[in-house]
Each structure stands twice: as C-alpha cells, then as structure tokens.
C-alpha positions as CSV (number, residue, x, y, z in Angstrom):
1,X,-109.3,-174.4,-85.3
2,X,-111.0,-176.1,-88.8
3,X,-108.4,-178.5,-88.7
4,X,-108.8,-179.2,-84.9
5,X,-112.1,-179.8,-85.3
6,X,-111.5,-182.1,-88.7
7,X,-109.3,-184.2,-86.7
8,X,-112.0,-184.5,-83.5
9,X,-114.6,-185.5,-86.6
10,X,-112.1,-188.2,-88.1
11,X,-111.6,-189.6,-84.8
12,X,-115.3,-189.7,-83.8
13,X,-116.7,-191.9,-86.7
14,X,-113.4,-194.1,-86.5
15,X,-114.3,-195.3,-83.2
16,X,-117.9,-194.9,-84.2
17,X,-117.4,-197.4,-86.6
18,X,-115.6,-199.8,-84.4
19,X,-117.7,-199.6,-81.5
20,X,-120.8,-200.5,-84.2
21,X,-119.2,-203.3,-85.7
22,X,-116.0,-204.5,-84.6
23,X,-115.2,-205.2,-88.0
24,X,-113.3,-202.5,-90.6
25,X,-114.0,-203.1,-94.3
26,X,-111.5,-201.4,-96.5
27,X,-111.8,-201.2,-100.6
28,X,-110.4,-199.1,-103.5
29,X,-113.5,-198.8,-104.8
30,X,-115.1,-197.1,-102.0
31,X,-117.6,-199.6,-101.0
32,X,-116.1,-200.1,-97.6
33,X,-115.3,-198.0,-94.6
34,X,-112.3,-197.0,-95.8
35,X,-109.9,-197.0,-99.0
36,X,-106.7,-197.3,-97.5
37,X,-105.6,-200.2,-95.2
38,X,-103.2,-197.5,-93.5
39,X,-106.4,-195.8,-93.0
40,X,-107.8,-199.2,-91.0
41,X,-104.8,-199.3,-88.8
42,X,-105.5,-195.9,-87.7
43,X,-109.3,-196.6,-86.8
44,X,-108.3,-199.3,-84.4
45,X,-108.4,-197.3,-80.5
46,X,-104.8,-197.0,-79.2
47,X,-104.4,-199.0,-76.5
48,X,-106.9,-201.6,-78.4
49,X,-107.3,-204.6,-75.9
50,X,-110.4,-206.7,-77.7
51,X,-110.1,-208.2,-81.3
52,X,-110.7,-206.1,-84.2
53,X,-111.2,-207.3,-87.8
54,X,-110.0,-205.3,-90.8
55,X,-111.4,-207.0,-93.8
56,X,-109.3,-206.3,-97.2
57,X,-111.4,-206.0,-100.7
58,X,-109.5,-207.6,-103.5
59,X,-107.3,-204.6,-105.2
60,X,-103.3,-203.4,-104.9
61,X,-102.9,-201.7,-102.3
62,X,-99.7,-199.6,-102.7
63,X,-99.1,-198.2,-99.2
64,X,-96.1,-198.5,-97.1
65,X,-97.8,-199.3,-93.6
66,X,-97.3,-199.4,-90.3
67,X,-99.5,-201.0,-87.2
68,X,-98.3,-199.4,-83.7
69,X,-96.9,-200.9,-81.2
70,X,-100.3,-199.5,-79.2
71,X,-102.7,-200.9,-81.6
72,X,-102.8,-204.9,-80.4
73,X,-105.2,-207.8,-81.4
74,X,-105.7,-206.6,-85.2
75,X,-107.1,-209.7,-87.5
76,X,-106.6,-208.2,-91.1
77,X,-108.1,-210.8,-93.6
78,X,-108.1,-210.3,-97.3
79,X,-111.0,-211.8,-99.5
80,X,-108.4,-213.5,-102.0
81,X,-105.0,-214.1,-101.2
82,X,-103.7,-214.1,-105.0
83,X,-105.9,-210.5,-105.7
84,X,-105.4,-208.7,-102.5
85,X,-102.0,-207.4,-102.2
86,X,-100.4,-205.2,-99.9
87,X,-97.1,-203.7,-102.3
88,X,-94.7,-200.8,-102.0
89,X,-91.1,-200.3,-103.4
90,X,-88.5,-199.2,-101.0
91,X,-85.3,-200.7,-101.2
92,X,-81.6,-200.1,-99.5
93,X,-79.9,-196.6,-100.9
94,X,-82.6,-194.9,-101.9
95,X,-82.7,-191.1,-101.5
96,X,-86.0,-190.1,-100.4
97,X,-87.5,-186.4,-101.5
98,X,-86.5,-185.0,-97.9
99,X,-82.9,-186.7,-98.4
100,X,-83.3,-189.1,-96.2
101,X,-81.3,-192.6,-97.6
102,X,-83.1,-195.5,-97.1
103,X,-82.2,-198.5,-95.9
104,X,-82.9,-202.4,-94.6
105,X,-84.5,-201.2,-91.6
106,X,-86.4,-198.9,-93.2
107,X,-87.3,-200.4,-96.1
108,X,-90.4,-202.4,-95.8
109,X,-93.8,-202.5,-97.1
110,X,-95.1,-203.4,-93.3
111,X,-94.3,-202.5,-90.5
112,X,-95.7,-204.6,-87.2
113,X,-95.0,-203.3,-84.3
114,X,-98.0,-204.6,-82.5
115,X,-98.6,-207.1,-80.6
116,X,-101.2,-210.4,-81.1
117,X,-101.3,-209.3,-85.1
118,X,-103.4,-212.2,-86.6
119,X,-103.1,-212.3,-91.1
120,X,-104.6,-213.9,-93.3
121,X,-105.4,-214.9,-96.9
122,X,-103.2,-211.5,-98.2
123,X,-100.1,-211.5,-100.1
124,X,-97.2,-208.9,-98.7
125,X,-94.8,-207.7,-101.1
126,X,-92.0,-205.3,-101.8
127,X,-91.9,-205.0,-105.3
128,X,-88.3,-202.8,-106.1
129,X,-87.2,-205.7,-108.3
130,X,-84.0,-208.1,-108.8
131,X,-81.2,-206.2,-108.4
132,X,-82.6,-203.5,-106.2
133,X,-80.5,-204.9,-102.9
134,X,-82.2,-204.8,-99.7
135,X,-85.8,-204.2,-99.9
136,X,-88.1,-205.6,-97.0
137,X,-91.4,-206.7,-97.7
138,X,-92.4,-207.4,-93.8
139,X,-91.3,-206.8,-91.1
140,X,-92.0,-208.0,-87.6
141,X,-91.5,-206.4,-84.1
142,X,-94.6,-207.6,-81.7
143,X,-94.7,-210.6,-79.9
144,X,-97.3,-213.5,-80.8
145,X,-97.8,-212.5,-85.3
146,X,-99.4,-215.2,-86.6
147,X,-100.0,-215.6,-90.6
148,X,-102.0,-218.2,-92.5
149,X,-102.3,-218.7,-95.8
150,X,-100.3,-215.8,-96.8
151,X,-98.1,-215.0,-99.6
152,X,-94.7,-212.5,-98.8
153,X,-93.5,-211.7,-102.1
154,X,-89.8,-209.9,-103.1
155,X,-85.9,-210.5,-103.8
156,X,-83.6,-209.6,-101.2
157,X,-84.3,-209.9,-97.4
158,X,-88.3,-210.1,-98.0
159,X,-89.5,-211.6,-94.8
160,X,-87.5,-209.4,-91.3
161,X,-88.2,-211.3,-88.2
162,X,-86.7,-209.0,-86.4
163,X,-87.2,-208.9,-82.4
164,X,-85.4,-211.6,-80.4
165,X,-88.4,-211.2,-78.1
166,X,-91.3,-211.8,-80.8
167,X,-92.3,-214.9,-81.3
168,X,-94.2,-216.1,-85.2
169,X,-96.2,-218.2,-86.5
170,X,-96.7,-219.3,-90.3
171,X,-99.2,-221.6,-92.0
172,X,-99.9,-222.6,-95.4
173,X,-97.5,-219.6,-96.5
174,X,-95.4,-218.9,-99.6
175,X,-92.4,-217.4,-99.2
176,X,-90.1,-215.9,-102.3
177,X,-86.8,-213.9,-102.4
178,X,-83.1,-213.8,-103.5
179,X,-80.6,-213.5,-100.9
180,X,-81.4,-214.3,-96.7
181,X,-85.5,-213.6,-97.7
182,X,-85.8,-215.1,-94.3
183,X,-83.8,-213.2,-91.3
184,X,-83.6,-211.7,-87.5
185,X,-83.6,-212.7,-84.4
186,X,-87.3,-213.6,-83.5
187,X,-88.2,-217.2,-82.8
188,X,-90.3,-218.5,-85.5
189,X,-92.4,-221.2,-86.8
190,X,-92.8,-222.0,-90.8
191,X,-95.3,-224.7,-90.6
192,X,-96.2,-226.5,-94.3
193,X,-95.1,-223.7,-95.8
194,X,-93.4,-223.3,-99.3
195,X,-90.2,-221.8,-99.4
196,X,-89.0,-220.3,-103.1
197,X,-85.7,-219.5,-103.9
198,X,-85.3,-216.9,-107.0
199,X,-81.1,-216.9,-106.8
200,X,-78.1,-219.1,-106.0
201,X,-77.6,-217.3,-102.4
202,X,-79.0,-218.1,-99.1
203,X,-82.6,-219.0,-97.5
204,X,-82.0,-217.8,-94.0
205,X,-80.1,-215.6,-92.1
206,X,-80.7,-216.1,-88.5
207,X,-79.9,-213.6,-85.9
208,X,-80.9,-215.6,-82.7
209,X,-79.4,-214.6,-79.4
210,X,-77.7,-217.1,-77.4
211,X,-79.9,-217.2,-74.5
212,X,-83.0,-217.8,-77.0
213,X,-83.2,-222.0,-77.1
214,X,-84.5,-221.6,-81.3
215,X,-84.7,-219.7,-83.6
216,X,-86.2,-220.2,-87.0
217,X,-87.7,-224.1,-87.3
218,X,-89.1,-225.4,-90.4
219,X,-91.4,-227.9,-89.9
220,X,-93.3,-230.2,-92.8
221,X,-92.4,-227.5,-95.2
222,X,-91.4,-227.6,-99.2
223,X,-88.1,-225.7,-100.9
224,X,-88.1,-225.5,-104.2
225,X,-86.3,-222.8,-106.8
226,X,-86.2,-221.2,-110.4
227,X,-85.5,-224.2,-112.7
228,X,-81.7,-223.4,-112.9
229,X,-80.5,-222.8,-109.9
230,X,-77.8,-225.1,-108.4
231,X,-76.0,-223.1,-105.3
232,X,-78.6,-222.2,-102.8
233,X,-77.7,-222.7,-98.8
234,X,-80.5,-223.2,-96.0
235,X,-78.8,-220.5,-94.7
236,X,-75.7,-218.3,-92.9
237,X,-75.7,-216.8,-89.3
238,X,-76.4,-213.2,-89.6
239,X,-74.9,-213.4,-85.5
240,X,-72.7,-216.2,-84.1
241,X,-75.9,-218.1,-82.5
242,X,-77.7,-218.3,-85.5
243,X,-80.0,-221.2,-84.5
244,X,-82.1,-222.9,-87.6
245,X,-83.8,-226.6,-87.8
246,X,-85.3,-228.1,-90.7
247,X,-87.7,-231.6,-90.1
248,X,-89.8,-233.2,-92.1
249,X,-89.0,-230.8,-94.8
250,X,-89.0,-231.6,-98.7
251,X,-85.9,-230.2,-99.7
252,X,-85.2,-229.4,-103.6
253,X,-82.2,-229.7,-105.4
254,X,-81.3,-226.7,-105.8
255,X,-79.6,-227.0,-102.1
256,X,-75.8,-227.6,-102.4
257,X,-74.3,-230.9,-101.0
258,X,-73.0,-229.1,-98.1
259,X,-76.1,-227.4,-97.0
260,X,-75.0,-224.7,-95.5
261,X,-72.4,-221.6,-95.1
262,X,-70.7,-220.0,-92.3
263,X,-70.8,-216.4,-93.5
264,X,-66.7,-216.1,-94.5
265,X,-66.4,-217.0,-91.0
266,X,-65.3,-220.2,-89.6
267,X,-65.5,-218.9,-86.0
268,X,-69.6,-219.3,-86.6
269,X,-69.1,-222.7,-87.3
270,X,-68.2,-223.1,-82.9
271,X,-71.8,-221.4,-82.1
272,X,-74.1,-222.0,-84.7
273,X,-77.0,-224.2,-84.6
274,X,-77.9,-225.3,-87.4
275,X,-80.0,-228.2,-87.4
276,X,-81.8,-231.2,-89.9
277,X,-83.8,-234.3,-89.3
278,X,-85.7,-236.7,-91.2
279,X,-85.9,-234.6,-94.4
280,X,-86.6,-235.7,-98.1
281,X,-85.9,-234.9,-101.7
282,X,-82.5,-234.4,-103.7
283,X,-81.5,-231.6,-101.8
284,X,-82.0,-233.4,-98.2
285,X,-79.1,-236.0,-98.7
286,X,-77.0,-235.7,-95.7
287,X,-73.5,-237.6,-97.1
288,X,-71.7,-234.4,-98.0
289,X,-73.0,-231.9,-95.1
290,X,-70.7,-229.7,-93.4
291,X,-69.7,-231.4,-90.0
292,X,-70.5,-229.1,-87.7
293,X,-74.2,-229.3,-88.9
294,X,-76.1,-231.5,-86.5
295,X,-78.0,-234.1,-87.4
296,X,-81.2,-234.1,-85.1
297,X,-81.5,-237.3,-83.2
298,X,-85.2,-238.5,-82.9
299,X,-85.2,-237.9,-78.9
300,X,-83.5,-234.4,-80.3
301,X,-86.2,-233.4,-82.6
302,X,-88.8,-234.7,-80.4
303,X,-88.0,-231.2,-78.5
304,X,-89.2,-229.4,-81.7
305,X,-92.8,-229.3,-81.0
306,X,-95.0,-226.3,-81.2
307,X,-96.0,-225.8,-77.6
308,X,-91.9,-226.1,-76.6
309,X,-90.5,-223.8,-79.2
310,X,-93.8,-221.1,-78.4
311,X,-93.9,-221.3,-74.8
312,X,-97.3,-220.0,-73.1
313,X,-98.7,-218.8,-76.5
314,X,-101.1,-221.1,-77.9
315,X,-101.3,-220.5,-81.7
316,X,-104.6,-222.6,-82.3
C-alpha cells in the first residue's frame, strides 16, 4: 500500500512539473528537477504528443538510458556539449550480475525508441575502451531523430542506426570509433559533420534493405584519423544492399586507394551501392577505386538532396 501510494506521488509531481513548465531541468547537483536524465525520460506522459524540453546541466551522467517508444517529441539539450556527457560502459560478452551476456544489441549507452527525438549540444558515449569489442554508444529505433551539434564518442560500432524504417538527421556532429562506428539499416543524413577514425578498419557498415532508395549519405562532411593510420575503408555492407554516398566530402588520407571493401564477399560487390561524387583531399582520389564503386554523375547526385532522401519530414 506505502509503495502504491509512493508511486501515485512520483507520478503526480512528474506531470505536475510538465504541465507547469514544459521544460525538465536535470542536474547532479540537485539544482534542477531531477538528477538523473533517466529520471527525465520518465516525467515525459506516455503517449506524449506536444514538445517537451529536458534541459541537461553540465556533469557525467553515467546512466544507461532508454526513451520509450510511447514517450515522442522529447528535445533534450545539454548546456555545453564538451561538459555534459551522457556515458556508460557496456560492451559485447559481458556477463551481467543476473548472468545475462551482453551483447551489440544490448550494449548501448542510449536507447531511442521514440519517435520525433530532437538532441542537442550533448556528447553520447560508451566508454568500455579499445579493445573491448562491440560496445554501442547510441542507438536509434524511432523514426524522424534529429542531432545537432552533438558529439558520439567510443571504439567499436558507436553510432546503431538501426531501423530500416527510421529515418536521421545529423548536424555539426562528431563522430569517433574503431571498427563500422557507423551501422544499420536506417536511412540517414550526416550533414558537415566530422567523422574520426581511431583504427585501420571500416567507417560504415550499412544494413539498408533493398527496397529502401538510401541509406547512409554524407554530405559536406570531414574524415580525418589518428596520425598513423593508413588502411581505413568508407565502409563494408553489413547486408548485400548496403547503400552509402559520400559528396562534397573532405576525405583524409588515411582512406586506402581502393576505398572500399566487400566484406570477404565478392557476391556484395553485384548489390552494393556504394557511391562518391565531387569529393576532396588525399583520400578522395578516385584513380585506384574498386570498379564496382560508382562514381555519382552530377544529374546522379543531384537526386541526393535533403527533401528526396527524407521524404515528408522536414528537418528545418
């Protein structure tokens, strides 16, 4: 009966607090209306249908979290992308105290399951380290996530992009990780966005079905790597459609002369897509890519706007 009544309590002043303000502030401290962000999440109605704002105080936030698929139109902001981080450590193999074994599905840091999630000015990370294997920093479900100015921070498979139905959306982000720190099946946008590379491995690892027109496009964006690495790929399809573009990019040198990689399977190299146009920088020389790598035309990459590639969502 107490804890009946606890939980009646906890629900009261959470939507007490959103009715009043709209607006969630969460801080270690204890200066906001919360300490957790997990916390936040929870406080949003179920079944939210108007814009909510969960403002993040600077402060690591070690939480593994998770926004429900029945908790839409969230708008989490942090107050300083390089101080407010959102950081757990789960990582592929990893027995868990009930004996559960962890791994790349349930690895990450973030779970978003909803949709119309809207981030900002916060840095994402999974933190298990190097050699840890598998360990997700973000992952995406929900259809229409958009992230600007964002940092997603790890090694191996960082940044899950997982639903061939959601579609994403990233600004002005920073992106870091070992091996495929990009993959799934959603259809994606990486818009000026810098793009680290912290071994000689692979960038992407598209999942895209073949009904889906594209998959992950990089448009206006910047790859760059560790000082001595020689032997990265754009990337490797995850599934035989594997669809991936790169224009306008500033491509590093870390990027082998080839370019790309078909997985230890030259049947990908029939369904593919893997696309370029009009890129720059050492690593954006086109003399000794693989030939069944297209070379956009410009009536080709014309089709690569925004408002093609997202459909009915408008992003701005």
């Amino acid at each position: 009966m107490k804890n009946t009544i606890l939980l009646f309590f906890y629900l009261f002043i959470s939507l007490l607090i959103f009715a009043q303000n709209k607006k969630i502030v969460v801080a270690l401290d204890g200066t906001g209306n919360y300490t957790t962000v997990q916390a936040a999440f929870n406080a949003v109605p179920a079944n939210n249908k108007t814009p909510v704002t969960i403002f993040v105080k600077k402060g690591i936030y070690k939480e593994k979290l998770k926004l429900e698929s029945n908790r839409d139109f969230v708008h989490l902001i942090g107050e300083d992308k390089e101080r407010t981080i959102l950081t757990y450590d789960d990582h592929k193999g990893m027995v868990l105290p009930n004996g559960d074994t962890i791994n790349t599905q349930t690895s990450p840091s973030f779970f978003v399951y909803a949709n119309d999630f809207f981030a900002e000015n916060i840095t994402i990370q999974n933190n298990a380290g190097f050699n840890a294997g598998q360990a997700v920093a973000l992952y995406i479900d929900g259809d229409r996530a958009k992230f600007i100015n964002c940092k997603m921070l790890g090694f191996q498979d960082v940044l899950l992009c997982n639903a061939a139905t959601s579609r994403e959306y990233f600004r002005d982000c920073y992106i870091e990780g070992t091996t495929d720190f990009i993959f799934g099946a959603a259809t994606t946008i990486f818009n000026n966005c810098h793009i680290h590379s912290k071994k000689n491995s692979h960038v992407t690892a598209a999942s895209t079905p073949k009904e889906k027109s594209f998959g992950f496009v990089f448009i206006d964006c910047i790859l760059t790597a560790d000082t001595e690495l020689n032997k990265v790929s754009l990337g490797r399809p995850w599934r035989p459609y594997a669809s991936v573009a790169y224009i306008h990019c500033n491509i590093g040198s870390h990027i082998t002369p080839e370019g790309w990689n078909n997985w230890k399977n030259p049947a990908n190299e029939k369904t593919a897509r893997f696309a370029e146009y009009n890129n720059f920088g050492t690593g954006a020389n086109t003399t000794g890519r693989l030939t069944w790598v297209k070379q956009l035309t410009k009536e080709e990459a014309c089709q690569y706007t925004v408002n093609n590639i997202l459909g009915d969502w408008k992003v701005e």
